[in-house]
N, C-alpha and C positions, 0 to 999 in steps of 0.2 A: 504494500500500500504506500504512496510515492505521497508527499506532502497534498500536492492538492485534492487527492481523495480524501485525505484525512482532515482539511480543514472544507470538502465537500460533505463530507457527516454534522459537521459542528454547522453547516449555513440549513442543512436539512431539518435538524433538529430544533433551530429557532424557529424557522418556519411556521413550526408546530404550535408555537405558542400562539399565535393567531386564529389556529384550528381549533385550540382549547380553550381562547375566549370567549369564540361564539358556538362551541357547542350546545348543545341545547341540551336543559333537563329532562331527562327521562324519565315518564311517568310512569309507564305501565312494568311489570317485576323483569319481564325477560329483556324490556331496553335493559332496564337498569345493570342485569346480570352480564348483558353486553358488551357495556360501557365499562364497567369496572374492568372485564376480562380484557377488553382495549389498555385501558391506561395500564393495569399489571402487567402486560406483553411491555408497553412502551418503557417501563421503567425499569425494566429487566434487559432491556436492549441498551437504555438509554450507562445501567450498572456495567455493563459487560465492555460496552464503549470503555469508559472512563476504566474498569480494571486494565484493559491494554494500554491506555494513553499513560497511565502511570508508569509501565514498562520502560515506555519510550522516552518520559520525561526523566528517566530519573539517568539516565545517561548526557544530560544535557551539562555542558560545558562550565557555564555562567551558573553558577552557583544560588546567587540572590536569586535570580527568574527561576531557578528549577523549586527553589522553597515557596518562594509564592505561589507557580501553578499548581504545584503538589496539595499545597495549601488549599487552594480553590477548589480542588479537584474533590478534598476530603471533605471542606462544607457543602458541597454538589451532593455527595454520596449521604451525610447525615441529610439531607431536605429530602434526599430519594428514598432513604427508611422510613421517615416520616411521614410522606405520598403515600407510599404503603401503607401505612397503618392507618388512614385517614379512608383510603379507598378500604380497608376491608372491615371499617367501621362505618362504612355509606356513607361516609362524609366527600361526596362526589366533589363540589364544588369547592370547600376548602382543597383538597387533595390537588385540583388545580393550579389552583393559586400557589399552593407551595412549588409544583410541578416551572410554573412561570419563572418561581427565585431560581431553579434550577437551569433554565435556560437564560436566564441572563447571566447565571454564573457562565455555562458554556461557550457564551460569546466573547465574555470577558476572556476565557480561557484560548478561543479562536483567534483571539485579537494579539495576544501574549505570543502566540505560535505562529503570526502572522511573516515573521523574521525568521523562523526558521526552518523553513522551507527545505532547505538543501540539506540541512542535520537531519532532518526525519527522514528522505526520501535516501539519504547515504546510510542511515540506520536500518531500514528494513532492507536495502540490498544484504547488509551483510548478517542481518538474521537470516534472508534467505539462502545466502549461502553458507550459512553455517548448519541451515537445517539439511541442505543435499548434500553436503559434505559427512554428514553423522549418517542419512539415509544410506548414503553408499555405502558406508562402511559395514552398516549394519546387514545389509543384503551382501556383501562379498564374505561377510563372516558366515553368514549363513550357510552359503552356496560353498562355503570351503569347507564347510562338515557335512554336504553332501556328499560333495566331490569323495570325500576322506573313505562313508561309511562305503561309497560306490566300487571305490580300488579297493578295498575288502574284500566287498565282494568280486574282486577278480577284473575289473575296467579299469582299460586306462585313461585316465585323468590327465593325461600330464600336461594336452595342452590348456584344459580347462585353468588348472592350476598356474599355468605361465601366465595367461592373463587375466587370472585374477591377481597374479602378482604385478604383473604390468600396472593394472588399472589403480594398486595402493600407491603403486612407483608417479603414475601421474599425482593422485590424490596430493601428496606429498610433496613436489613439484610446485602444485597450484598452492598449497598453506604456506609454503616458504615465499615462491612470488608475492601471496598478501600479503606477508609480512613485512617484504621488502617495496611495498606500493605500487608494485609494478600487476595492476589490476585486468591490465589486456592479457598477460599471461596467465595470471590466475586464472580468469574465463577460458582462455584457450585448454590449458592444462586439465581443468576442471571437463569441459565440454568432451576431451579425449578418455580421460576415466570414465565420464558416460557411456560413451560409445563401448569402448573397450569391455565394460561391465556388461552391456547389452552382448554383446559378440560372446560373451563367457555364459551370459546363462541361453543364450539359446542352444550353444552345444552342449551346458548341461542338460538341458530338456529332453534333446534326444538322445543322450547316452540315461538319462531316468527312463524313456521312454522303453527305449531297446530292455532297459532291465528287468523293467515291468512285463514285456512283449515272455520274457522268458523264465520270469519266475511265477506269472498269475496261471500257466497251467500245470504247474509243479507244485504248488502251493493246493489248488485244485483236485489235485491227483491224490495229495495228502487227505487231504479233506474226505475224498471219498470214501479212502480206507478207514478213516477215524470214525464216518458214518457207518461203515459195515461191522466195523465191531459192535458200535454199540447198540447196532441191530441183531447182530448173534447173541447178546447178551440179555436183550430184552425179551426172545423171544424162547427163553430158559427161563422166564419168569410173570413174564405178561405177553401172550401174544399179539392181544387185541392192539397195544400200547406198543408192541413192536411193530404192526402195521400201520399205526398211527403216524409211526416219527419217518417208519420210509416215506412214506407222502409226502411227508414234510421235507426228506432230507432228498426224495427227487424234485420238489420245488427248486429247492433251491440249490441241485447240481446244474437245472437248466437252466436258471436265470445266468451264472455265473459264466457257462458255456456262453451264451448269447452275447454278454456282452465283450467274454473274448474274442467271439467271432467278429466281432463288428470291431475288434481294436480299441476296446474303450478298458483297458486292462488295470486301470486305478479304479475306478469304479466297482470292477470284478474284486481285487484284493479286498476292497472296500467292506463288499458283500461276504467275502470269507472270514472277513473279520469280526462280521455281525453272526455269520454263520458259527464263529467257535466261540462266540460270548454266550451264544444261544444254547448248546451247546453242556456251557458249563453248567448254567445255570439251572439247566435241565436235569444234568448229571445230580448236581445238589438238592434238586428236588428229588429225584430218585432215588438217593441214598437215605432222605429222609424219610420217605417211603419206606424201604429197606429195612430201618431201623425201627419202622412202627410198624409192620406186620411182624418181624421179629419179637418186641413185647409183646403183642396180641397171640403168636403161639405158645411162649413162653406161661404167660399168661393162662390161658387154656390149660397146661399141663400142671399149674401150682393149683389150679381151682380144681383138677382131678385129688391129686395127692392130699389137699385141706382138706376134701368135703366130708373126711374120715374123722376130723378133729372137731372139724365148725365147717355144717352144712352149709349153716346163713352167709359165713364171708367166704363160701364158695360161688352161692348164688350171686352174692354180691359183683366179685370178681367177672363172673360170666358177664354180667346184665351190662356192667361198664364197657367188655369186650364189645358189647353188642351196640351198647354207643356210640363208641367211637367208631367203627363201622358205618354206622349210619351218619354220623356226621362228617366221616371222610365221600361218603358217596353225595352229601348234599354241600360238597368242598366250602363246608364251615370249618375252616383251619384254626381260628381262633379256639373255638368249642374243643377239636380233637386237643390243642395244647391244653386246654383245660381237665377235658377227660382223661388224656394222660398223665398228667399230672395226681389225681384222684385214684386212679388205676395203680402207680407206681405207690401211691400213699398203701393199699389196700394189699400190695406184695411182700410189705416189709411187714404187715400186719401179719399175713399170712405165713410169713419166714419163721414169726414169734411165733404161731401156734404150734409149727411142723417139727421146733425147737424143744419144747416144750413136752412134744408128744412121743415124740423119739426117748426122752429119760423116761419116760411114762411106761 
């Protein structure tokens, strides 16, 4: 933003204050909720303005003017908390008028910056270039630990790697030119790490590309087998449940298929990695499973051996088997943890009797 936009905000915003003398009271509830939501926008726009001008002023040379608009800038800010508080007390019209102090501060403050023209617009060059200078950096670092994990896996990187190195060698180049004021080289120097940077990640793209072309059917191939086991295994303990999950797991051998076919192979990884989340989580439910038909036979066999000691916390025993049952079929998971819980109370009860009955 070059001076004259910046003091094109500050003539904008007086503007306003003409707008705001003759608007008009709102009578009815939804103007009113309008109007408030208007000036709340304005004064939030009008806040956000003035947190940046502060940025900019506080780099200012002249020392006495940088405390004064600073200054201006902060009584601006206290009338804009106050605006607020007045619009969201419905005080429309006062809320105004404070709104008015706040733009004759801003003109005062436009007026103050009227001379400094060429400091503000030499200011945001070199914020800007100091934000594409961090940008680069950040992206060359990145693409230097692709590169890295890519020659790992067996590709060669190396020219990736030269001009990524290239492109810090200008980077570095163009910081030292600034340094030395020599600002045509910086831009030049800076403009060639651009390019170069560009030239580096497109041939990373297509060595990630090729990588992906040759590990999403290999990755896939895994997958399949991981699905067939855990189909041989299901189908030793629940069949229905084992022809449930092939459905499931040729869903999504052929989505994966299709979109290798079509070349879209980040997408495919994408899906195998939802495929083996799914997967897990599945596994974990099934263990859980596992483990609670396991107490329910268990279960079963302490209610034979009791009913010789204590009919009643046999039958007991049974009647809970028979709950939780029922409440795993009407997948009330809450319930089954509850009636297991109840059930394992009534084993240790049972333990005692069998304890008991045995010195007996």
């Amino acid at each position: 933003m070059n001076g004259k936009t910046l003091l094109g905000t500050f003539v904008i915003l007086i503007m306003l204050t003409s707008v705001l003398a003759v608007a008009p009271v709102a009578k009815g509830e939804v103007e009113v909720n309008s109007e408030e939501a208007k000036l709340l926008r304005l004064i939030e726009k009008i806040r956000s303005g003035l947190e940046r001008l502060k940025g900019v002023v506080s780099h200012l040379n002249d020392t006495e003017k940088k405390q004064t608009i600073l200054g201006k800038i902060g009584e601006a800010e206290r009338l804009l908390d106050q605006a607020e508080q007045l619009v969201n007390q419905g005080e429309i019209e006062r809320a105004k008028d404070t709104l008015k102090e706040v733009f004759s501060l801003l003109r005062e403050i436009a007026q103050l910056l009227g001379k400094e023209r060429e400091f503000i617009k030499r200011f945001e060059s070199v914020r800007r270039y100091i934000h594409i200078i961090e940008s680069l950096r950040k992206h060359l670092n990145l693409m230097e630990r692709i590169a890295d994990r890519l020659e790992r896996a067996g590709k060669d990187v190396s020219e990736v790697k030269a001009l990524i190195q290239l492109s810090r060698e200008y980077l570095s180049k163009s910081i030292e030119a600034a340094k030395d004021k020599n600002f045509t080289a910086a831009k030049e120097y800076l403009e060639k790490a651009r390019e170069t940077t560009r030239e580096a990640y497109g041939k990373l793209k297509l060595l990630i590309e090729e990588f992906l072309s040759e590990k999403a059917p290999e990755y896939l191939a895994r997958l399949k087998e991981l699905f067939q086991k855990i189909k041989s295994r299901l189908e030793n303990v629940n069949p229905k449940l084992a022809e449930k999950f092939a459905n499931w797991a040729r869903g999504k051998e052929q989505l994966i298929e299709a979109l290798i076919n079509e070349g879209k192979y980040r997408k495919a990884l994408v899906e195998i990695r939802k495929a083996i989340g799914e997967i897990k989580r599945f596994a974990q439910h099934l263990e859980g499973f596992r483990k609670l038909y396991k107490l329910l036979a268990f279960a079963q066999t302490v209610a034979e051996k009791v009913r010789e000691c204590n009919s009643t916390l046999a039958d007991m025993i049974m009647e809970k088997v028979g709950q939780i049952k029922q409440a795993v079929k009407n997948r009330d998971w809450d319930r089954v943890k509850e009636l297991s819980r109840e059930l394992i109370s009534l084993l240790r009860e049972a333990r005692s009797c069998l304890t008991v009955h045995k010195k007996e």
